[in-house]
C-alpha positions in Angstrom: 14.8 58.1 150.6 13.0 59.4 152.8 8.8 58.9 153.1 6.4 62.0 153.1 5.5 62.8 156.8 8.7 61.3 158.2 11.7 62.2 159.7 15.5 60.4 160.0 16.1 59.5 163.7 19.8 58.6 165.0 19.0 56.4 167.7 22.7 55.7 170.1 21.1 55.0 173.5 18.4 52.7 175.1 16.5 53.8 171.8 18.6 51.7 169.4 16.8 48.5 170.8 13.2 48.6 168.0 10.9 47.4 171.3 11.6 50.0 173.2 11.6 53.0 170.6 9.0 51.3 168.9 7.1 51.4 172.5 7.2 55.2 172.3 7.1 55.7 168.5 5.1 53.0 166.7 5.9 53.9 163.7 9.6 54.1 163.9 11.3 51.1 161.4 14.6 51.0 160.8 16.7 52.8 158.0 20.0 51.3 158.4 23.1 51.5 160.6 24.7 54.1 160.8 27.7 56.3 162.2 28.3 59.8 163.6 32.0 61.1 162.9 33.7 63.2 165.2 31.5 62.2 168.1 31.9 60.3 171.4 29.9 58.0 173.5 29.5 59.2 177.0 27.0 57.9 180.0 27.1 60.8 181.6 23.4 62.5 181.1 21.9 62.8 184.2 18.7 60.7 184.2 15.4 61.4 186.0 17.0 58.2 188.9 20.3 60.5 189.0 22.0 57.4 187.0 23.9 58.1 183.7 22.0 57.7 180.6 23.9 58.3 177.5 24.9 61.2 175.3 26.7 62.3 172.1 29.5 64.7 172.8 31.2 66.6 169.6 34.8 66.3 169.2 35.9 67.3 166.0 38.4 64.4 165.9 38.6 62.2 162.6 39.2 58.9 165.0 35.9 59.5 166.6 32.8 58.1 165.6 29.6 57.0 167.4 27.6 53.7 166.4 23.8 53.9 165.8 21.0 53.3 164.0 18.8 55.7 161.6 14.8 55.3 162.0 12.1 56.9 160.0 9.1 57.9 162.7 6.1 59.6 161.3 5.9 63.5 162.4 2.8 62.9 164.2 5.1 61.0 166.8 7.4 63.9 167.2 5.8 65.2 169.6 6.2 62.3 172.2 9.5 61.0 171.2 10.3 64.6 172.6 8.6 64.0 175.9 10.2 60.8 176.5 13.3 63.0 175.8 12.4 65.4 178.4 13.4 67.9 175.5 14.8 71.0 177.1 15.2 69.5 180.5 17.4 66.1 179.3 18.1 66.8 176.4 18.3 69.4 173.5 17.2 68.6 169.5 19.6 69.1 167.1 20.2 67.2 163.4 23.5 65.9 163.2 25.5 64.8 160.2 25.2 60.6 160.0 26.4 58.5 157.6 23.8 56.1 156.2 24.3 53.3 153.5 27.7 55.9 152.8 25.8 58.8 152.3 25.6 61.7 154.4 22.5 62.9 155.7 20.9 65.0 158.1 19.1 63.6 161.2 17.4 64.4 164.5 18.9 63.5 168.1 19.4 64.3 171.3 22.3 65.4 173.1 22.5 66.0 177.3 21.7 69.3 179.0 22.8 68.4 182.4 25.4 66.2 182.7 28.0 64.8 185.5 31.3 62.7 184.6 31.2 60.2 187.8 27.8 58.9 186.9 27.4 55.3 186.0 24.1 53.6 183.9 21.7 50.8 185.6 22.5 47.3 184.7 19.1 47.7 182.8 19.7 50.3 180.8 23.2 49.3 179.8 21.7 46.3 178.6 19.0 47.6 176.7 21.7 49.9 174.9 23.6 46.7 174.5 21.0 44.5 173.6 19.9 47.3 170.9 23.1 47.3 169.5 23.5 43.2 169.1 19.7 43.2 167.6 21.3 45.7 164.9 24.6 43.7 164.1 27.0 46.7 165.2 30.2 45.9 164.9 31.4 43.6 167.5 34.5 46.1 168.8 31.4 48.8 169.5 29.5 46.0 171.3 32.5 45.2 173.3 33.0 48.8 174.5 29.3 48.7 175.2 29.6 45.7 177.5 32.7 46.9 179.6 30.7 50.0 180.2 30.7 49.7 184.4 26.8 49.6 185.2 25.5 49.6 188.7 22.5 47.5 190.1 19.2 49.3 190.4 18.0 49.3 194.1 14.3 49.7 192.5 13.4 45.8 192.0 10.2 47.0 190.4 12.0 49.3 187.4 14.5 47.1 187.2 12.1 44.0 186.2 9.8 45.9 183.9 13.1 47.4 182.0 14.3 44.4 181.4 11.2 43.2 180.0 11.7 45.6 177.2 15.4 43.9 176.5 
């Protein structure tokens, strides 16, 4: 059930691990885990470093499905969860169809504007992605395709270390 004032978040990326979303929306606690049918994985958003961040692509097939986890935020928060988003630049709104404690419901995300297929994460933001998805007891075979994901080092010592203090 969802509280007055709230919104249902589908969280899939960096934002599945609770530090780091909960660093930008303080409010958000967790709902459950849930799934997105018909939908894919991809790292290919292009991220403010020019390194892929990840997205949610449609694909209409039944085998598909996308791991993550539902949040309630407060509306107030909205607003920055949309910076942090760089909505309309990074990536667009939209509520998806999720499946939460097998029901379906309607949540917010965000899906990629600009993307590129060659791009590859950080080794920092795949591990906050994979570290969010442990700390949420996806299922291992998702975790697994997580970790295999091919990540490159960041060249930025300074990002890099106060990333991975957040995972």
């Amino acid at each position: 059930m969802k509280a007055s004032g709230t919104f249902l978040y589908f969280a899939y990326g960096s934002n599945l691990l609770s530090a780091r979303l909960k660093a930008r929306t303080p409010s958000a606690r967790a709902a459950g885990r849930a799934v997105l049918p018909r939908f894919d994985l991809r790292w290919h958003k292009i991220g403010a470093d020019d390194t892929g961040k990840c997205d949610v692509v449609f694909t209409d097939r039944p085998g598909d499905f996308v791991h993550g986890v539902a949040y309630l935020i407060r509306r107030a928060e909205l607003k920055h969860l949309d910076f942090v988003e760089e909505l309309d630049t990074g990536y667009y709104a939209c509520n998806v169809p999720i499946l939460l404690g097998g029901r379906r419901r309607l949540a917010r995300t965000y899906r990629a504007i600009p993307t590129d297929p060659d791009l590859k994460p950080l080794d920092w933001y795949k591990r906050l992605v994979v570290h969010g998805a442990r700390e949420h007891g996806l299922p291992d075979e998702y975790i697994a395709r997580l970790a295999r994901t091919r990540a490159i080092p960041d060249s930025d010592q300074s990002r890099r270390m106060r990333n991975l203090r957040i995972g």
